[in-house]
N, C-alpha and C positions, 0 to 999 in steps of 0.2 A: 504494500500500500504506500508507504512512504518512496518506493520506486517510483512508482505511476503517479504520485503526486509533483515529485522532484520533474517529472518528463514533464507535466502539466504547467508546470512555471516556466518552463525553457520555451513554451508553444506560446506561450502567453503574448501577445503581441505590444507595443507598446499603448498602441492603439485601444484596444481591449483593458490593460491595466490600467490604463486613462478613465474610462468608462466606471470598471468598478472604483477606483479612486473617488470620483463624483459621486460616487452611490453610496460610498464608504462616508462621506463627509454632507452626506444629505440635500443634496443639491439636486433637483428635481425636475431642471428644465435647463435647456443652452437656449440662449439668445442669439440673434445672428444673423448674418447678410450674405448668404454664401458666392465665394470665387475658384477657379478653378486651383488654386494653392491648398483649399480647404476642402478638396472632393475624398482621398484619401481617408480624411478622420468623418467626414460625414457618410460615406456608403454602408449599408444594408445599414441605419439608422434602427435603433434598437425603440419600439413601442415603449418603454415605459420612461422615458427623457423624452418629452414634448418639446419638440425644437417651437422656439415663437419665432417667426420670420415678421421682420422689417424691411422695410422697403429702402431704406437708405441707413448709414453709420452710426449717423449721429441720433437717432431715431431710435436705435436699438441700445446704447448705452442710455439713454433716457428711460426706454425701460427695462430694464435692467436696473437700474439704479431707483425706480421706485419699487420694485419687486422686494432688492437685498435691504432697503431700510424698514417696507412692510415685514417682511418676514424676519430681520433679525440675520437671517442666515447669509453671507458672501454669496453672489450671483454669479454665474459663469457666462462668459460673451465671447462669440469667434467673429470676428472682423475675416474681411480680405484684403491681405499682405499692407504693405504700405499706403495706398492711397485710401484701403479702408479705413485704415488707422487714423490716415488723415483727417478726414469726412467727420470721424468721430471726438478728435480732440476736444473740439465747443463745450461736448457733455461730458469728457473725460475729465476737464480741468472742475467742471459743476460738481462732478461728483467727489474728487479729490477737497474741492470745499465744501462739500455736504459730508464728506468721512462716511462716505460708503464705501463698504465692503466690495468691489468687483473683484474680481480671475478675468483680468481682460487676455485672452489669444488671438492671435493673426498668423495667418499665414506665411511661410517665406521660401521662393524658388528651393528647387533640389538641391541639395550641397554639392552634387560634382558640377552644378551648373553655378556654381556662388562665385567662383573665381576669373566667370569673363562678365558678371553682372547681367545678369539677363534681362530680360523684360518681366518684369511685375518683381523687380529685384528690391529687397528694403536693406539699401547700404546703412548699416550702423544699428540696425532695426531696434535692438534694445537701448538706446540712444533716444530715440524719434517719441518717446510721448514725455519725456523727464522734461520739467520736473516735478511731471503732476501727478504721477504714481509713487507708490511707497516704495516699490522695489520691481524693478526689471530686469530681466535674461533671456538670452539666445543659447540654449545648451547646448556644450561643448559636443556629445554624443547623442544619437537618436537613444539612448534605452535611459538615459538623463533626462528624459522630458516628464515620468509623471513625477519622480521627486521635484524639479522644479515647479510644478502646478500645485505640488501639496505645499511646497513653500509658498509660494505665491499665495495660496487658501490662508495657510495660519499668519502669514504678513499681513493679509486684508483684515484679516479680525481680529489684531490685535490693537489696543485701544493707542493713541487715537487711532479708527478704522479708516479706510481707505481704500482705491483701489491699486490694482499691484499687474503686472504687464508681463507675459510669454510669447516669443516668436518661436514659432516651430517648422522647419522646412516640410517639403508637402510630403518628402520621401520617408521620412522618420516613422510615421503612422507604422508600417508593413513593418518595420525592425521587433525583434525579437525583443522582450522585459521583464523582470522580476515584476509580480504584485507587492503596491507599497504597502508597507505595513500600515492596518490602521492604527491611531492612537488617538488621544484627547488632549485639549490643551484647554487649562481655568485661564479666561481671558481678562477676567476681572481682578481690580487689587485693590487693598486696601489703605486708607490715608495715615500720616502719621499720627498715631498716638497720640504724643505730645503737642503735637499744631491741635489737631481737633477739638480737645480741653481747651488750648487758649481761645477758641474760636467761639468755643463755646461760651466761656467767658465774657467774651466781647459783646457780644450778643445779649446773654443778660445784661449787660451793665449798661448797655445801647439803652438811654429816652424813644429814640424816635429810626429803628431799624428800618433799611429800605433793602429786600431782595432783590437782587436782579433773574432771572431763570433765563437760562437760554438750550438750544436745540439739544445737548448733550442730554440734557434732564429727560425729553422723553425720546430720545435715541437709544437711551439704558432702560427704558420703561422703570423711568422712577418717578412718576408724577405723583402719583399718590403720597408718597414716601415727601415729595415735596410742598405739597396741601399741607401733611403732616405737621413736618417744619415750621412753615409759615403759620398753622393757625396755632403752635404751641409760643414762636417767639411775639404772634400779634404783629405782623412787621407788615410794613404795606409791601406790593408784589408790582413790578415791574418787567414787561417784556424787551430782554435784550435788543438793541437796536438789529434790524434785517434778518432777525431770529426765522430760521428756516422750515422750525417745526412751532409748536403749541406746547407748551411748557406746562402749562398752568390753566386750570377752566377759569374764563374768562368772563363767564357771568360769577366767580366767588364772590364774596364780600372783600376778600381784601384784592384786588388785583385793581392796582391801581390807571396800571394804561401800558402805551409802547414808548420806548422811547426810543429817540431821533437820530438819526444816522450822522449828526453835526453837531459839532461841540457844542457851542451856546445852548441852543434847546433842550439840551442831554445834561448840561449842569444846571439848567433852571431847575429842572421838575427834580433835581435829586438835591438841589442845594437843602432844601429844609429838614434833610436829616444829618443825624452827626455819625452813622455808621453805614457800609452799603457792603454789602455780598454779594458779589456775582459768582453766578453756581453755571457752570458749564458752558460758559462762551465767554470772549476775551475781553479785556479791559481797555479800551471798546472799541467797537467797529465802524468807522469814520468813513462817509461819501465825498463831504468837503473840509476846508481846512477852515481854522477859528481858533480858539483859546475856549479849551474846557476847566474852567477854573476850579470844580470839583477834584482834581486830578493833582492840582498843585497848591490848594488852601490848606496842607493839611487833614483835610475829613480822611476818617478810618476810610482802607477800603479793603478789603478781602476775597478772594478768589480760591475757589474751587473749580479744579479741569481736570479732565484725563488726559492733556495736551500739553507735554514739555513746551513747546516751541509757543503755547500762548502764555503760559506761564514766564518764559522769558522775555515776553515783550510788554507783562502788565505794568507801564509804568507806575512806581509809586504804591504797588498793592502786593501783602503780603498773601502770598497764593501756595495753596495745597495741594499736592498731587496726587491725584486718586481716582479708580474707577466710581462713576458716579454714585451707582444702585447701592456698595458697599460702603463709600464718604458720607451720602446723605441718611445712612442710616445709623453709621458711626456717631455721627453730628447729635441727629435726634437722640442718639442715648444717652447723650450726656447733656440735652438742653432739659434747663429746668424750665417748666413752663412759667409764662411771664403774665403779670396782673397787668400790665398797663394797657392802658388805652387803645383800642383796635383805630388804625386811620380811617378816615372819612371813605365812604364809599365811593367809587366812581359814577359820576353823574352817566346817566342814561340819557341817550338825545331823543327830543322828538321827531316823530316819525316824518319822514318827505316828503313833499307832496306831491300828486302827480302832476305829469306834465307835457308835453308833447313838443320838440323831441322829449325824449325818456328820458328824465336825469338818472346817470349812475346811480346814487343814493339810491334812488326810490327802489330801483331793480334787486338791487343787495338787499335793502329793510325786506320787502315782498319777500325773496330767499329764504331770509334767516325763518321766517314764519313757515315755510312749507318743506324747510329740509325734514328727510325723516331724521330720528334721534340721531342712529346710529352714520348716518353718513358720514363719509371724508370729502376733505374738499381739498382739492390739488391745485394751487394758483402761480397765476403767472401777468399778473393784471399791471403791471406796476406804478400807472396811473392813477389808478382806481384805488390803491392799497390805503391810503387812507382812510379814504371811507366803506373798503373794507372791516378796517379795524375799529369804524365807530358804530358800523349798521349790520356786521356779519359777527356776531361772538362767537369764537371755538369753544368744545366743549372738553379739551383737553389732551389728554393722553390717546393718540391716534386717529386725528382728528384733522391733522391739517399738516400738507406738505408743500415745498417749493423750492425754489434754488438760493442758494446761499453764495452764489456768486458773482449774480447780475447778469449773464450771459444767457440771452433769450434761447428758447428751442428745448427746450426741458420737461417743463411741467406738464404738455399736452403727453409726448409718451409715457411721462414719467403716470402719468393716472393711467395707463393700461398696465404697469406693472403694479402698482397698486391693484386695481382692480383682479389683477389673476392671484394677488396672493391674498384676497379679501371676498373670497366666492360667497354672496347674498347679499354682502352692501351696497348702498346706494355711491357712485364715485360720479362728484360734481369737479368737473374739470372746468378753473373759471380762468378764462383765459382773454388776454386784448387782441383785438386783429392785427396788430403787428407782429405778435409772440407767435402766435397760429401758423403764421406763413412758415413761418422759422422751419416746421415739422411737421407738415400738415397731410404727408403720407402715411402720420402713424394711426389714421381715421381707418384707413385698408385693414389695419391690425383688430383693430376696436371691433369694424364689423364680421371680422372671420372668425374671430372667437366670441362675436356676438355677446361683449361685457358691459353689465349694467352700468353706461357713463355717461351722464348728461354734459356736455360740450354746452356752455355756455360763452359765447364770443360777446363783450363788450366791446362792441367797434363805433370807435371815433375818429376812424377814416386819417386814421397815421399814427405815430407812436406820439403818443401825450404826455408821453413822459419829457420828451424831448421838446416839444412845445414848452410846457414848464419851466424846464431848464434855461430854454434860450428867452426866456419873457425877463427869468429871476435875473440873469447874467447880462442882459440888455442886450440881445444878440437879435439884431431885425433880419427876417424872412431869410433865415439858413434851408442850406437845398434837401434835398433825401427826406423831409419828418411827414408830406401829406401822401395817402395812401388811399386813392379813390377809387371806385367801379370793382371791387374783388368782391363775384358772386359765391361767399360760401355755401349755400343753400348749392349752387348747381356742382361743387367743389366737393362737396361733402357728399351728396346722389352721384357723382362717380365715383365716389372711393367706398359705395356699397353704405354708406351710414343716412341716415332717417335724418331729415330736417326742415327745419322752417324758419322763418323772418317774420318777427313782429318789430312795430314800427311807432304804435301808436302806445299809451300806457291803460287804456280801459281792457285792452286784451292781451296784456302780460299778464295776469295770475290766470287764465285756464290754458295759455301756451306754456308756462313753467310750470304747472300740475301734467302736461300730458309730454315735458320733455324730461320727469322724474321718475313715471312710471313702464310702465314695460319690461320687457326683460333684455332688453338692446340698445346699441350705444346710440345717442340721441342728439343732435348740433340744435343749437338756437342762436338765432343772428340776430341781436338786439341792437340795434343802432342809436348810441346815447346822445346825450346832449354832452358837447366838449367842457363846456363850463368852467369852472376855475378849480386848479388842481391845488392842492396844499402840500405845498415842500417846505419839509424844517421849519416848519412855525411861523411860514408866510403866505398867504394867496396870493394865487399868481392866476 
């Protein structure tokens, strides 16, 4: 028996050991945009790894990278060779700031052909996505590739998560490979001892405590854990500026609002406390430049991250290093709960009125009343994101996702990998007609797997955000920002998805009841009113 076992390892292909390696590490689907560099590791295709096919690069690490944050678990993606690779950067670097987990692979010419460079050749290929991967390789031999994919696994998911990059020549697949051994690896760590006491400390002795929560909090599914916290120290709650997830339910009593992507605004709202905690996002994340006087007055500030490298740049804050779910629980064991006074609740606005064009607002307030409990909402609005955050409240822990690093084309696939790792919920993809174009073949996806997601387009016929921008900066009539005549209705009815255009605002709630229900993905083309945008604490 151990003869014929020993023969069985020798037969083993690399190919094949590849295979159970993924099955080994619970990976339950490839992502991917197939070339003929990638026919080798894709032939006779095994039934139980659901390949999701996209239609373009960047579209497929989109989803992907909402699949690996819904599920927790590293996402696998096969690219084609070099220009795949390329295609997908956009979302490679989103995800590298989102600290998602990818196994990104690509293809690369045969090795006896690698030394006159052929066509479809990637010179330097483990080179070509840094430096937005945690770790990348070209392994030196074909039967070297599932150990490097299992590295590349436990690199993705270790904290901070991320993703991690394999080129593999197309010849390699057919070469002979041991099975890797499987094993486990605790990904989570613990904070210091001694910091957590003093933090604790800090905190009770804190008058007028103010949290900051950011993405890390329910990236570790510690929100509750963080509720916790906050309603034992009484501190008001505060969402990190361009926080990429939902930290915190945002209808609680304490959660005080967002704060601003620019100095001045971001030390207004935090000036009136004399301690601040930022729990899992960095000390802080700046769009334009200013003087944060918070930062340099003196005021305590504190940090909790699982991110050496934000820990190194928190100016001025003594910062902890720890996996989240185990620091914030560490924290709450030793906070004594606190008598003092709970902050003033966040004012609630009144509702919008309607109007015709449809103001933004109005369309979001309408929303938030007819999402069902349990839905997610995946955005990509950026325009609009304010009055998102004053007329759409998230309900917490898994609840709301986006991109955390500005670079549009994200969120629309990124809600189909949500959706596949969230089989029954409702997935509201709310997305601006400029973000839409970015990605707008990962609709083909939506309706081949036929996933409950209502595609919401806020279109204001160009990117508004850039309007904004060039109004605040006195910039007249810059070219590229108006975006007229794009029929997504006829856009979306050829990529096989259900859709409509309302225009007016008496027939937006029975067009947004009948693009929530069904069991298929759903486009709505709302065409708003451009209005006045709110950037950093100014109308523009």
């Amino acid at each position: 028996m151990n003869s014929r076992n020993s023969t069985a390892r020798q037969r083993l292909s690399v190919r094949e050991a590849t295979l159970d390696l993924l099955r080994s590490l619970k990976i339950d689907r490839v992502f991917g945009n197939p070339g003929s560099t990638e026919l080798n590791f894709l032939r006779e295709w095994p039934e139980d790894l659901p390949y999701v096919l996209g239609l373009q690069e960047s579209c497929v690490v989109g989803m992907a990278d909402g699949y690996a944050q819904a599920t927790g678990n590293a996402a696998f993606v096969n690219l084609h060779s070099a220009a795949g690779l390329g295609h997908a950067l956009g979302n490679l670097f989103t995800a590298f700031r989102n600290k998602t987990p990818l196994v990104v692979t690509a293809g690369q010419q045969s090795r006896s052909l690698l030394s006159l460079q052929p066509y479809l050749y990637a010179e330097q290929a483990a080179e070509f996505p840094k430096p937005y991967v945690k770790w990348s390789a070209e392994p030196a031999r074909p039967e070297d590739v599932p150990a490097a994919i299992a590295r590349a696994y436990y690199t993705a998911m270790q904290h901070p998560r991320g993703p991690t990059f394999v080129s593999v020549p197309s010849d390699d697949w057919s070469h002979a490979a041991s099975p890797f051994p499987e094993r486990s690896i605790a990904y989570d760590f613990g904070p210091d001892a001694e910091a957590t006491v003093r933090l604790s400390e800090a905190i009770s002795a804190s008058r007028r405590p103010a949290f900051v929560v950011g993405p890390a909090v329910d990236r570790s599914r510690a929100v509750e854990t963080m509720v916790a916290l906050a309603e034992g120290a009484n501190a008001a709650v505060w969402a990190s500026p361009m926080s990429s997830r939902a930290s915190f339910p945002e209808r609680h009593r304490l959660f005080s609002g967002f704060l601003q992507a620019a100095p001045e605004p971001l030390s207004a709202a935090l000036e009136p406390y004399d301690l601040i905690v930022v729990f899992g996002a960095p000390v802080f994340t700046f769009h334009v430049e200013g003087h944060c006087a918070v930062i340099h007055d003196g005021t305590a500030i504190w940090q909790l991250t699982d991110d050496p490298t934000e820990a190194a740049v928190a100016y001025g804050a003594q910062s902890i290093i720890g996996a989240l779910r185990p620091s914030l629980a560490a924290l709450l064991e030793h906070l004594a709960p606190s008598r003092r006074e709970p902050p003033p609740a966040r004012r609630v606005p009144p509702a919008p009125a309607p109007a015709d064009p449809i103001p933004g607002a109005f369309a979001l307030d309408l929303l938030s009343g007819l999402l069902p409990e349990d839905a997610i909402v995946v955005e990509e609005a950026p325009s609009h994101r304010p009055a998102i955050q004053r007329y759409l409240p998230m309900a917490g822990a898994d609840s709301f996702y986006t991109m955390a690093s500005g670079g549009l084309g994200y969120s629309l696939p990124a809600s189909i990998g949500v959706a596949l790792a969230r089989p029954g919920r409702r997935i509201v993809c709310l997305v601006g007609d400029g973000s839409a174009m970015y990605s707008i073949q990962s609709l083909w996806t939506a309706a081949q797997h036929r996933l409950p997601i209502t595609f919401l387009v806020l279109n204001n016929a160009g990117y508004g955000a850039m309007r904004a921008f060039s109004r605040s900066m006195q910039i007249s009539a810059p070219p590229g920002i108006d975006l007229p005549g794009i029929d997504f209705v006829a856009l979306a009815g050829s990529l096989g998805c259900r859709a409509a255009r309302v225009s007016d605002a008496a027939s937006l709630p029975g067009q947004l009841r009948e693009s929530l229900a069904g069991d298929g993905p759903y486009l709505l083309d709302i065409p708003v009113d451009r209005g006045t945008v709110q950037l950093y604490g100014a109308e523009h």
